[in-house]
VEXDREN-2710 file (C-alpha; in Angstrom, 1 decimal):
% VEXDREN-2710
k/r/px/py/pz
1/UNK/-77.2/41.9/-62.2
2/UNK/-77.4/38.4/-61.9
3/UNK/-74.4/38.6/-59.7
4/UNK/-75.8/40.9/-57.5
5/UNK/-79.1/39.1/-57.2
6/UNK/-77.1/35.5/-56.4
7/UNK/-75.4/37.5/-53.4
8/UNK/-78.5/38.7/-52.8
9/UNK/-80.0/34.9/-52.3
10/UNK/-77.4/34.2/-50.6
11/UNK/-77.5/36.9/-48.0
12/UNK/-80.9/36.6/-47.5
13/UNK/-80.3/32.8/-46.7
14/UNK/-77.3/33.6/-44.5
15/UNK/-79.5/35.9/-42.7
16/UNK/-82.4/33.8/-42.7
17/UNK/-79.8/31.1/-41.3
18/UNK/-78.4/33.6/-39.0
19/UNK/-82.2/34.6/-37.8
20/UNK/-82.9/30.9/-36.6
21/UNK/-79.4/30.8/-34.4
22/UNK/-80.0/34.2/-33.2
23/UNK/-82.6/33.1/-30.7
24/UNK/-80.7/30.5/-29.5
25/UNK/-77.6/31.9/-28.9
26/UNK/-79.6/34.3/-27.2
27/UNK/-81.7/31.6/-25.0
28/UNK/-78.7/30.3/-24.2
29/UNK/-77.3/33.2/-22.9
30/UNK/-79.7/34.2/-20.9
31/UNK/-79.9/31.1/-19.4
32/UNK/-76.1/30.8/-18.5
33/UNK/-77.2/34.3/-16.8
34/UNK/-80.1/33.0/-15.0
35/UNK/-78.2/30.0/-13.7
36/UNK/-75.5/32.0/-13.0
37/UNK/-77.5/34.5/-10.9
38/UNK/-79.6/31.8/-9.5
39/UNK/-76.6/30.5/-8.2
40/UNK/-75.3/33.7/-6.7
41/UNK/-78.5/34.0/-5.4
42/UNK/-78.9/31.0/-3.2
43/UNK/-75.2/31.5/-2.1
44/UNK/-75.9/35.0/-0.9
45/UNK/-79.5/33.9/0.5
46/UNK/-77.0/31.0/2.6
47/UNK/-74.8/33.8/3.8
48/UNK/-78.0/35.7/4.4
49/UNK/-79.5/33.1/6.2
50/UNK/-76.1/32.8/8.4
51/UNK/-76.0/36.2/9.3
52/UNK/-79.8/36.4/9.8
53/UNK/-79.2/33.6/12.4
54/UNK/-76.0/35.1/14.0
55/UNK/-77.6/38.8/14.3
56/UNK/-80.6/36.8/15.9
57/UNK/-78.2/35.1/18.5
58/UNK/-76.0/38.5/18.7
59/UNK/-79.8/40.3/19.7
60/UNK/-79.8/37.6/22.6
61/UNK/-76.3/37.7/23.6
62/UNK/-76.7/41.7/23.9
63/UNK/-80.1/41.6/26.3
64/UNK/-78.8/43.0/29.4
65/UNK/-79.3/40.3/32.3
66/UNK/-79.7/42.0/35.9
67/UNK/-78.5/41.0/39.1
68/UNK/-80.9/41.2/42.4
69/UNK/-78.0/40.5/44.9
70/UNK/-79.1/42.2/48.1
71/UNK/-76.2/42.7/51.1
72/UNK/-76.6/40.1/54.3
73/UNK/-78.3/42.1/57.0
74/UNK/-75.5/43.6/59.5
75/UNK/-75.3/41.4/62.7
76/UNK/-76.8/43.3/65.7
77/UNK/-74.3/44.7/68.4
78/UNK/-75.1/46.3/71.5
79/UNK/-75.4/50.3/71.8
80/UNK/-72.4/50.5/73.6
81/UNK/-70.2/48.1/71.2
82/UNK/-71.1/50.6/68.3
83/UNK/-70.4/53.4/70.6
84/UNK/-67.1/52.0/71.5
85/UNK/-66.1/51.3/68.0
86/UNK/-68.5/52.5/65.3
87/UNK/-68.4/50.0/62.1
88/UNK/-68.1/51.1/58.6
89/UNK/-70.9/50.0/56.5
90/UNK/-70.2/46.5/54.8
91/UNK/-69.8/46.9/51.1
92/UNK/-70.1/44.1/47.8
93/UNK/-66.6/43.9/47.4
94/UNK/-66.1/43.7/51.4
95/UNK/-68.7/40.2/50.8
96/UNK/-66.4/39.3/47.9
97/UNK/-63.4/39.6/49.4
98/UNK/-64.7/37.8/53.5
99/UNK/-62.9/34.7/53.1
100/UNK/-64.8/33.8/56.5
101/UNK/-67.7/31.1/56.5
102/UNK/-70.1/33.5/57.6
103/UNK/-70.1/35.4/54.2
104/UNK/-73.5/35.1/53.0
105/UNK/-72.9/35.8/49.4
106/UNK/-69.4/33.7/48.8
107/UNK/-71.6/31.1/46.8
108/UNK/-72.7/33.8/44.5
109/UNK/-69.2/34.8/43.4
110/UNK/-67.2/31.6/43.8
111/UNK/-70.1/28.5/43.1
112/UNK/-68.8/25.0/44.7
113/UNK/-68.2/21.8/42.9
114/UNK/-71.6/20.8/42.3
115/UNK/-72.0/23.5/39.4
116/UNK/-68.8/22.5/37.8
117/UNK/-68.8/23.2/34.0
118/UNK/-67.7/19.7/32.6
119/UNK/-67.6/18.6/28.8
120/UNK/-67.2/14.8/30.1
121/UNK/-71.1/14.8/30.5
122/UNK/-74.4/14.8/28.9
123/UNK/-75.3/18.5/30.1
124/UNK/-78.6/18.7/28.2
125/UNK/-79.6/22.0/27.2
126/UNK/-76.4/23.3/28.5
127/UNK/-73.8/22.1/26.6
128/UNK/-71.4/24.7/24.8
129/UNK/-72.4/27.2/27.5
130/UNK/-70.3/29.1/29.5
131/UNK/-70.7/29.7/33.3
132/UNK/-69.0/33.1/34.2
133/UNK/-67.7/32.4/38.0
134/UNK/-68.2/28.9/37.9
135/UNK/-65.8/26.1/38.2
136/UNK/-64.6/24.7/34.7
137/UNK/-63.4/21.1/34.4
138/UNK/-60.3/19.9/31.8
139/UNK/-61.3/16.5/30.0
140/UNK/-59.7/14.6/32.7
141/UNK/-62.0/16.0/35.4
142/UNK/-59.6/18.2/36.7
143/UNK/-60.2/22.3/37.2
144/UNK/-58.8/24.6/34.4
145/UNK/-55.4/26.3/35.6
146/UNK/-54.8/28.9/33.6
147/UNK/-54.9/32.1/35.5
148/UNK/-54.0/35.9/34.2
149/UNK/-53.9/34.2/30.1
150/UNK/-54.2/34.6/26.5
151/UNK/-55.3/32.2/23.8
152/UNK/-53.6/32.1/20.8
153/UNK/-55.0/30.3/17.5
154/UNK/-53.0/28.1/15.3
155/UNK/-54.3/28.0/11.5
156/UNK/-51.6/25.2/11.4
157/UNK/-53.2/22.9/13.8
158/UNK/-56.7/24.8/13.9
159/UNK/-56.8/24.3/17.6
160/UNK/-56.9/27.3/20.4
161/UNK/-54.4/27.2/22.9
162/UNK/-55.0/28.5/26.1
163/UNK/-52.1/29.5/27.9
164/UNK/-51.7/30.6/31.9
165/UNK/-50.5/30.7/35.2
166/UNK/-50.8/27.5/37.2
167/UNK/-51.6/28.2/40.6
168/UNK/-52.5/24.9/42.5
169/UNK/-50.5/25.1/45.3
170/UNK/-51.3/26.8/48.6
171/UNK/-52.0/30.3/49.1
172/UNK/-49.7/32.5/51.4
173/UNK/-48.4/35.5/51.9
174/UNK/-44.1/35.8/52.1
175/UNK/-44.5/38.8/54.9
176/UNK/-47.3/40.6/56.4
177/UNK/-48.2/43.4/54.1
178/UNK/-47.1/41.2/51.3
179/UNK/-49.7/40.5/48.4
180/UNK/-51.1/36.8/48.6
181/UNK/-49.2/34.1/46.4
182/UNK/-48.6/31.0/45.3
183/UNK/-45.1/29.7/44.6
184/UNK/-44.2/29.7/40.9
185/UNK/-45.3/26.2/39.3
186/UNK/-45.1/27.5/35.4
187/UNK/-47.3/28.1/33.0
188/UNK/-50.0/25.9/31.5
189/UNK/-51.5/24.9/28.1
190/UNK/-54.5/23.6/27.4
191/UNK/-56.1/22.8/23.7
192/UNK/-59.5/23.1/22.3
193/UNK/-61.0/23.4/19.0
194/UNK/-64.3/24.8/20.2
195/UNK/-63.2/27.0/23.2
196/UNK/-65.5/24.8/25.4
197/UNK/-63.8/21.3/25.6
198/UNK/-60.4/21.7/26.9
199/UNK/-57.4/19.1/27.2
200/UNK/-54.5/19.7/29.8
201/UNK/-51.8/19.8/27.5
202/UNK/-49.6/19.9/31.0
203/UNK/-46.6/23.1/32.3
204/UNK/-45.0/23.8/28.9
205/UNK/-43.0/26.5/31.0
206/UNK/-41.4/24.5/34.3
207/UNK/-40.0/26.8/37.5
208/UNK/-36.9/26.2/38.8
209/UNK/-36.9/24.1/42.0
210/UNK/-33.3/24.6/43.2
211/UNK/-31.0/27.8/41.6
212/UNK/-32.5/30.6/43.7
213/UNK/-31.0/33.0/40.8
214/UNK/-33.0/31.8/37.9
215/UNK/-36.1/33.9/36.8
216/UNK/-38.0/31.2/37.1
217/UNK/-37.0/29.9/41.0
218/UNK/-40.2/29.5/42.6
219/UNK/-40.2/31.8/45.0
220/UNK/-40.2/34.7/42.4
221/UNK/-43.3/35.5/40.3
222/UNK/-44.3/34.6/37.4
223/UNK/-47.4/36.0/35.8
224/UNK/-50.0/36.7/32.7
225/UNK/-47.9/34.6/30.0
226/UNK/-49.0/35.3/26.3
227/UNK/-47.9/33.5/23.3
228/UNK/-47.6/34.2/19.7
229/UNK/-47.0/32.7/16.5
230/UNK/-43.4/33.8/14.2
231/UNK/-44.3/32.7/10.5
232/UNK/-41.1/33.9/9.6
233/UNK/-39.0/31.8/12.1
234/UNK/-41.6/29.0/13.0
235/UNK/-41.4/29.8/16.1
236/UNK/-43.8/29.7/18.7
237/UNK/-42.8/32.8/21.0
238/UNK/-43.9/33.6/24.9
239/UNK/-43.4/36.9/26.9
240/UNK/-44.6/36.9/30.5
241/UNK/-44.2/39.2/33.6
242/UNK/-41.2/38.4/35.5
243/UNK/-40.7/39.9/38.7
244/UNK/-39.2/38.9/42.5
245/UNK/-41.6/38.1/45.5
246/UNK/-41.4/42.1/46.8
247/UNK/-42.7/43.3/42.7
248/UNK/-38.7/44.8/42.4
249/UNK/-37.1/43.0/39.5
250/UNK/-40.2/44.0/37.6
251/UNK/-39.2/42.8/34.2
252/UNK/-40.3/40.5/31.0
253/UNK/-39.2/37.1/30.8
254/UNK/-38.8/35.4/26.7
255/UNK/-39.2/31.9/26.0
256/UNK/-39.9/30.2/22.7
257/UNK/-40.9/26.8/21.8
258/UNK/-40.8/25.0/18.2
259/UNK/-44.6/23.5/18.9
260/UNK/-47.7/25.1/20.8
261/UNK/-47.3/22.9/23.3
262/UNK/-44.1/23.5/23.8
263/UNK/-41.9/22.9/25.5
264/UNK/-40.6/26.2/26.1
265/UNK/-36.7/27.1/26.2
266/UNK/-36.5/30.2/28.3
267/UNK/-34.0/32.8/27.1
268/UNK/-34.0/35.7/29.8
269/UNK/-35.4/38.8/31.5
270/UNK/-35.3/42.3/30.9
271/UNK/-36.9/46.0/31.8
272/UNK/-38.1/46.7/28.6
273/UNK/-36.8/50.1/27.0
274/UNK/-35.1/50.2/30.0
275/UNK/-38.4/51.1/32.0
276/UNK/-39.8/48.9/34.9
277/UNK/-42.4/46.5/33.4
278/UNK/-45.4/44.3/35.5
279/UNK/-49.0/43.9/33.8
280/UNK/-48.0/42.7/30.4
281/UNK/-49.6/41.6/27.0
282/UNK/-48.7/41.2/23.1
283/UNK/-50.7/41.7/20.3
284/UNK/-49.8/40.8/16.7
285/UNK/-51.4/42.9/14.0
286/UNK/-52.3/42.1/10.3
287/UNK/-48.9/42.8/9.0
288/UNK/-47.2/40.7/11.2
289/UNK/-46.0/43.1/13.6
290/UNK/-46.0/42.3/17.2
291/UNK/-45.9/44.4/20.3
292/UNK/-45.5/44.9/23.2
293/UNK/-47.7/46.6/25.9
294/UNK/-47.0/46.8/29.5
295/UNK/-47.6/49.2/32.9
296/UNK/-44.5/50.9/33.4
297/UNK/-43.6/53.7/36.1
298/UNK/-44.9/52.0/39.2
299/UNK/-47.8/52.0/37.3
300/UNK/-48.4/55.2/36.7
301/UNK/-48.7/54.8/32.8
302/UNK/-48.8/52.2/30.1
303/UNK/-46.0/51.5/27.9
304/UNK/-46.2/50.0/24.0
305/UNK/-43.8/49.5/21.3
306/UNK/-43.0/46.8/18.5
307/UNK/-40.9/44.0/19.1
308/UNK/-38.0/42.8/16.4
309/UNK/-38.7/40.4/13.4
310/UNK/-37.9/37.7/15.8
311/UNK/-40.6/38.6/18.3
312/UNK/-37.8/37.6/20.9
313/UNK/-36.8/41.3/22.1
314/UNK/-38.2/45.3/21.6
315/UNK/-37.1/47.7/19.4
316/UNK/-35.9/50.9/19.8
317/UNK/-39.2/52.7/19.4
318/UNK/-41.5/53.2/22.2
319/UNK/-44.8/55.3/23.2
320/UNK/-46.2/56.5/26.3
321/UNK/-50.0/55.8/26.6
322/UNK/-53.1/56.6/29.2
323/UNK/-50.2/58.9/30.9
324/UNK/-51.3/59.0/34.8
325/UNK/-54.3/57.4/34.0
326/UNK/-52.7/54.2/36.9
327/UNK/-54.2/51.4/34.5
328/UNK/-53.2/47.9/34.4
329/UNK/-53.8/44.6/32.8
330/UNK/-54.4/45.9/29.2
331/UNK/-55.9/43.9/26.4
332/UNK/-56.1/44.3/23.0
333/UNK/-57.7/43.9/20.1
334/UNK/-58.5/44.9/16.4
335/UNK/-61.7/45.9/15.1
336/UNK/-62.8/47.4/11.4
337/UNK/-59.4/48.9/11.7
338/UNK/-59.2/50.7/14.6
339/UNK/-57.7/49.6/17.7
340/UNK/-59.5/48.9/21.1
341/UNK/-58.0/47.9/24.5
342/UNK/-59.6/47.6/27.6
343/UNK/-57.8/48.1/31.1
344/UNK/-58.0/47.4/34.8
345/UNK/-57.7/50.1/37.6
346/UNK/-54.9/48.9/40.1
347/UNK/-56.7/48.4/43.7
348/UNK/-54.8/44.9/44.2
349/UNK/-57.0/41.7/44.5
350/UNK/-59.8/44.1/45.2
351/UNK/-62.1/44.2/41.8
352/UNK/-62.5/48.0/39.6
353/UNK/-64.3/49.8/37.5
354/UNK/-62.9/48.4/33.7
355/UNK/-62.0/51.3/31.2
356/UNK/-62.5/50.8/27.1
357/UNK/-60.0/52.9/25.2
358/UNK/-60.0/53.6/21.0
359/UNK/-56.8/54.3/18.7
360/UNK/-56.9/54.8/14.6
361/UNK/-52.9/54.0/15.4
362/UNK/-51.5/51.4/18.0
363/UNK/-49.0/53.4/18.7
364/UNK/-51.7/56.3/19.5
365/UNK/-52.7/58.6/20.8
366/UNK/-55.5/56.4/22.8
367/UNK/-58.7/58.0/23.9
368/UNK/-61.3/56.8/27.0
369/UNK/-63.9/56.0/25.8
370/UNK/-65.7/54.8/29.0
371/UNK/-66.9/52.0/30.9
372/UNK/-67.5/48.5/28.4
373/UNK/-69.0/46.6/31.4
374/UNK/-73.2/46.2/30.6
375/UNK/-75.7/44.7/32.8
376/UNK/-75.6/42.6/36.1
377/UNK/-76.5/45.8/38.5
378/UNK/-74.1/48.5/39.4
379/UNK/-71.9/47.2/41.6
380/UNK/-71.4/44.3/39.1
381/UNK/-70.2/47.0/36.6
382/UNK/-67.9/48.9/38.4
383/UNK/-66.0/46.0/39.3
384/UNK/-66.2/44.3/35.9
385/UNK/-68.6/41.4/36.7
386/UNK/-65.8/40.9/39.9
387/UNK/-63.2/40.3/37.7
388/UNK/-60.2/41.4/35.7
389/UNK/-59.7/41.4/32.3
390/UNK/-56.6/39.6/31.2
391/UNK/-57.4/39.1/27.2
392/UNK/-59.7/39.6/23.9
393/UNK/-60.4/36.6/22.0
394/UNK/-61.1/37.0/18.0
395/UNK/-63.5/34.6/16.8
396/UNK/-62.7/32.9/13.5
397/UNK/-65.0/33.2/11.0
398/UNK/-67.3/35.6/13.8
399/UNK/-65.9/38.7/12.8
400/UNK/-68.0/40.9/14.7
401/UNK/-67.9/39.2/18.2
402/UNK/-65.3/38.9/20.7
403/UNK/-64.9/36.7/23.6
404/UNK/-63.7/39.3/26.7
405/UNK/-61.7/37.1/29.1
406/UNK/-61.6/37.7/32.9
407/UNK/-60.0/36.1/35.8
408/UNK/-62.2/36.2/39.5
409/UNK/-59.4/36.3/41.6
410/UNK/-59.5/34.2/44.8
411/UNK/-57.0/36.2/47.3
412/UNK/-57.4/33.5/50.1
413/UNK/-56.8/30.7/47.9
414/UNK/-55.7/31.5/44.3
415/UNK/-55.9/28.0/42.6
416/UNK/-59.5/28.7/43.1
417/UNK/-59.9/31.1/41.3
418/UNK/-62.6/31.6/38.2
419/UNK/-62.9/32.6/34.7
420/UNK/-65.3/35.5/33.6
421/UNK/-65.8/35.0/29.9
422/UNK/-68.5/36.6/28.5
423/UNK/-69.2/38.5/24.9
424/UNK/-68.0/41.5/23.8
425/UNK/-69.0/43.3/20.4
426/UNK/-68.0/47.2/19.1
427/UNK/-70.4/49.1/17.3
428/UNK/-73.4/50.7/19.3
429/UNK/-73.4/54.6/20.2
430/UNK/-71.1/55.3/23.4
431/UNK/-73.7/56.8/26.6
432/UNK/-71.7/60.0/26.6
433/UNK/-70.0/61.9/24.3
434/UNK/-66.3/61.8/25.2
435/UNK/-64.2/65.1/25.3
436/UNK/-62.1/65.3/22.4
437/UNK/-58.6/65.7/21.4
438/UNK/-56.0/65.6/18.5
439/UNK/-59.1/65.3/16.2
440/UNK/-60.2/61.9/17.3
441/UNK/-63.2/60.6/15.5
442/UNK/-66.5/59.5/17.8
443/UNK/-65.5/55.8/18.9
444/UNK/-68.3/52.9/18.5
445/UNK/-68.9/51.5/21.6
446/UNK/-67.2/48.3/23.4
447/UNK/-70.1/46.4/25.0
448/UNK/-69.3/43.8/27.2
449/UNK/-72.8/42.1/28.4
450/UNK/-73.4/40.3/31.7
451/UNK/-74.8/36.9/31.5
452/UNK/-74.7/33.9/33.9
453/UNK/-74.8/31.4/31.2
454/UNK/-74.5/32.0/27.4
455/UNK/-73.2/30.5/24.2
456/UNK/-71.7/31.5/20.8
457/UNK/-73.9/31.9/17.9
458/UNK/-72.2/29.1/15.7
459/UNK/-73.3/26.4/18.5
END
């Protein structure tokens, strides 16, 4: 009895002990919690905050800006002159294209010097914009050469490199109906780390001055280099449309470089899968796959297939894509998983209607999916903004918003031609239901919206 009553006191004072802990343990508990969810709390409300901002800036990006460009009245001809020879109305693109002085609306599409986008200066309220279609200065004062390009982004250096063809030389033609060109300088890099401010990093691919058989002679043609990154080898690999000055050879041309800014050893040329190859890009997925995509069959289709471990040739496999469909100067890019690539129409220098095609699998089947082109007026969407795509940008740490780059190809004097760059998300309803096949799911939408100056949401 006296035992039990001893274990008794003692529980009771165990408990009693146990009872005053209890609460504290408890208090302190719940305040590890409510630190701990405080915490989580502000980091979301930051993210929140971040996101509120950027879908505030996304909103403005994706107002649709309109264009009131009205045609120059036609000049007045005598009854008999138009009797004699009627005239065809004068179109837009017939204005874009008048390399004459008396084109009243040259200094819309192609602004002079005195608008020049330059990082050198204070520009106020403007700084960190782009100017589609106006001239954009390098840190040394000098205009941007990089025409028909691709940017690629280092996570080693953290620095964009922007990679093209440099065209400042004079415009000519090598026979009469012979498309307009300039003789084969190479291809330039420049570097930025905000996509704005870029440093001529000089021709990290050189032409050939003297062996008339090299690819790379500078009477042949050399166009729309891309450049990606090999973890596995270190290597910095380029592929590029290689062809002769009559579009014959109409081939891909490797080079490869230890550094982004090269320089570049060229290897050789080749018709890919043994198919004629001229509008050309690569695109490197998650995985580390890369692959190549190209217009193949005079144009007629486009071509894709993966490229080795190496990056430096194709592989066996190959797929057919947009057959007929006469598309060119594809570009592509990821989004939530599914692939997106938008295309050019092939009319020559002459601007076209640009087409957004969907695919759950890069290797297809692709579907239409329509017109990506938003705002300006009509005329400015069927001829993409008076441009041609040549590349997608991904944004780091923007996953939802693409820069859609174009080039405003100059026929009468190429060096002078401009950059297009303007925003480009995925995810609003498409205008028209598309016709289905193979089961295809209904796409999001690829928006690409017209504005004559804008900036990223992070500036």
């Amino acid at each position: 009895m006296r035992v039990k009553n001893k274990f008794k006191e003692s529980f009771i004072v165990h408990c009693n002990a146990g009872g005053r802990l209890f609460p504290l343990v408890v208090g302190c508990l719940l305040f590890l919690h409510l630190f701990s969810f405080a915490h989580q709390r502000n980091a979301r409300s930051g993210e929140t905050r971040l996101n509120t901002n950027q879908r505030t800036q996304f909103s403005i990006l994706e107002r649709v800006e309109e264009e009131n460009i009205q045609l120059p009245q036609p000049r007045k001809r005598s009854a008999r002159a138009a009797k004699r020879k009627p005239k065809r109305p004068t179109t837009f693109i017939d204005e874009f294209l008048d390399e004459s002085s008396p084109s009243q609306l040259r200094h819309v599409f192609f602004p002079d010097q005195r608008t020049a986008v330059d990082s050198r200066k204070d520009n106020g309220n403007d700084t960190y914009y782009f100017h589609p279609g106006r001239i954009w200065l390098d840190t040394e004062g000098n205009p941007i050469q990089a025409h028909g390009g691709g940017i690629l982004y280092d996570s080693r250096t953290k620095m964009y490199y922007w990679y093209g063809e440099y065209k400042d030389g004079p415009t000519y033609h090598a026979h009469k109906k012979g498309a307009a060109r300039v003789d084969v300088i190479g291809v330039s890099c420049y570097s930025s780390i905000d996509l704005w401010t870029w440093k001529n990093e000089g021709i990290v691919l050189a032409a050939e001055e003297k062996k008339e058989t090299h690819d790379l002679y500078k009477l042949n043609v050399l166009e729309r280099p891309k450049v990606i990154h090999n973890e596995k080898t270190g290597k910095y690999v380029m592929w590029m449309h290689i062809d002769d000055v009559n579009y014959t050879k109409a081939s891909v041309g490797v080079a490869i470089s230890n550094l982004p800014t090269g320089p570049f050893n060229y290897l050789y040329s080749k018709r890919p899968h043994g198919y004629d190859s001229r509008d050309m890009t690569l695109f490197k997925d998650d995985d580390g796959v890369a692959y190549l995509i190209y217009s193949s069959e005079h144009n007629k289709d486009l071509h894709i297939g993966p490229l080795n471990e190496e990056y430096i040739d194709v592989t066996e496999s190959m797929r057919k894509i947009l057959i007929g469909q006469h598309r060119e100067a594809p570009a592509l890019f990821k989004h939530q998983g599914t692939y997106y690539m938008i295309t050019s129409g092939c009319t020559s220098w002459s601007p076209n209607e640009a087409l957004a095609h969907a695919s759950e699998s890069i290797m297809g089947p692709w579907e239409t999916i329509g017109n990506p082109c938003i705002g300006g007026n009509k005329i400015f969407r069927l001829t993409t903004f008076f441009a041609q795509g040549t590349f997608v940008v991904p944004l780091t740490g923007v996953p939802d918003l693409f820069i859609f780059m174009a080039d405003r190809w100059n026929p009468a004097d190429l060096k002078d031609s401009r950059y297009v760059w303007l925003p480009l998300t995925v995810g609003r309803p498409l205008d028209h239901r598309p016709e289905y096949s193979f089961g295809l799911p209904l796409w999001s939408r690829v928006s690409i919206y017209w504005h004559k100056k804008w900036r990223l949401p992070y500036r």
